[in-house]
C-alpha positions in Angstrom: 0.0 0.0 0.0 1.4 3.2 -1.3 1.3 6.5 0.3 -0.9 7.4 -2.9 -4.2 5.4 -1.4 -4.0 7.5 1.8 -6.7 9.1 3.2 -7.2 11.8 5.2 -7.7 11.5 8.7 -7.2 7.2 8.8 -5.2 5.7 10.8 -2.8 2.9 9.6 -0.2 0.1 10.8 3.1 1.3 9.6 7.0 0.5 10.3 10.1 2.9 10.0 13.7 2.3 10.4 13.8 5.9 11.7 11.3 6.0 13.9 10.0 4.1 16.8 13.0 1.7 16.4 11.8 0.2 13.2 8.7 -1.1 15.5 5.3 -1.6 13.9 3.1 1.5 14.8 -0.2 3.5 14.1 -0.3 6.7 12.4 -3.0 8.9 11.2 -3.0 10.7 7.9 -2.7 14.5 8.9 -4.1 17.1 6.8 -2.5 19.8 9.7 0.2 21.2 7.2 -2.5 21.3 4.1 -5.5 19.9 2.6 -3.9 19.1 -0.6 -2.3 15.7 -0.8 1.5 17.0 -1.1 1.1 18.4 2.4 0.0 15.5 4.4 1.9 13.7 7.1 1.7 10.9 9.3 1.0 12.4 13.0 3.0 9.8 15.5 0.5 8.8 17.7 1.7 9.6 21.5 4.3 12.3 20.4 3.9 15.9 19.1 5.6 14.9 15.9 4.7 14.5 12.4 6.6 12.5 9.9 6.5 12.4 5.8 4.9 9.4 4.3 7.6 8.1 2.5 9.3 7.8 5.5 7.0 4.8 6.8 6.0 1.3 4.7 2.5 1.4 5.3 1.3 -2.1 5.8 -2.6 -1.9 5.9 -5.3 0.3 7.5 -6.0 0.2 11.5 -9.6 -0.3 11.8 -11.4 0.5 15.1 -13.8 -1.7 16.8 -17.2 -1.2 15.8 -18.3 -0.7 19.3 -15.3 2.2 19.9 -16.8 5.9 20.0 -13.4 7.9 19.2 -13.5 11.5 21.3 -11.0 14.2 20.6 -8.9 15.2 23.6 -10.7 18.6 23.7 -14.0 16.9 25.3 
């Protein structure tokens, strides 16, 4: 899976050899930079940081439980 069939706002399993020690992770497609594809990043969930998407081999997309209601940390 390519960083092509993104989509805004989804969260994926990803790996990097630069970040998280070349650990499996979740990211989420941030659109915080720009709304136009060239501008999204991969927020790293549980730091402050935001990373490129060709820096991570996405492996598939993270699906939440069906049950899960999702709040922002604002509520």
């Amino acid at each position: 899976m390519g960083a092509a069939s993104l989509l805004p706002g989804c969260f994926y399993w990803a790996k990097s050899p630069r970040f998280f020690d070349g650990k499996i992770t979740v990211v989420r497609v941030s659109t915080v930079f720009g709304a136009e594809p060239d501008y999204w990043t991969l927020a790293l969930l549980g730091t402050d940081q935001h990373a490129m998407p060709r820096d991570f081999e996405i492996i598939a997309p993270a699906e939440m439980p069906e049950d899960y209601v999702l709040q922002n940390g604002a509520e």
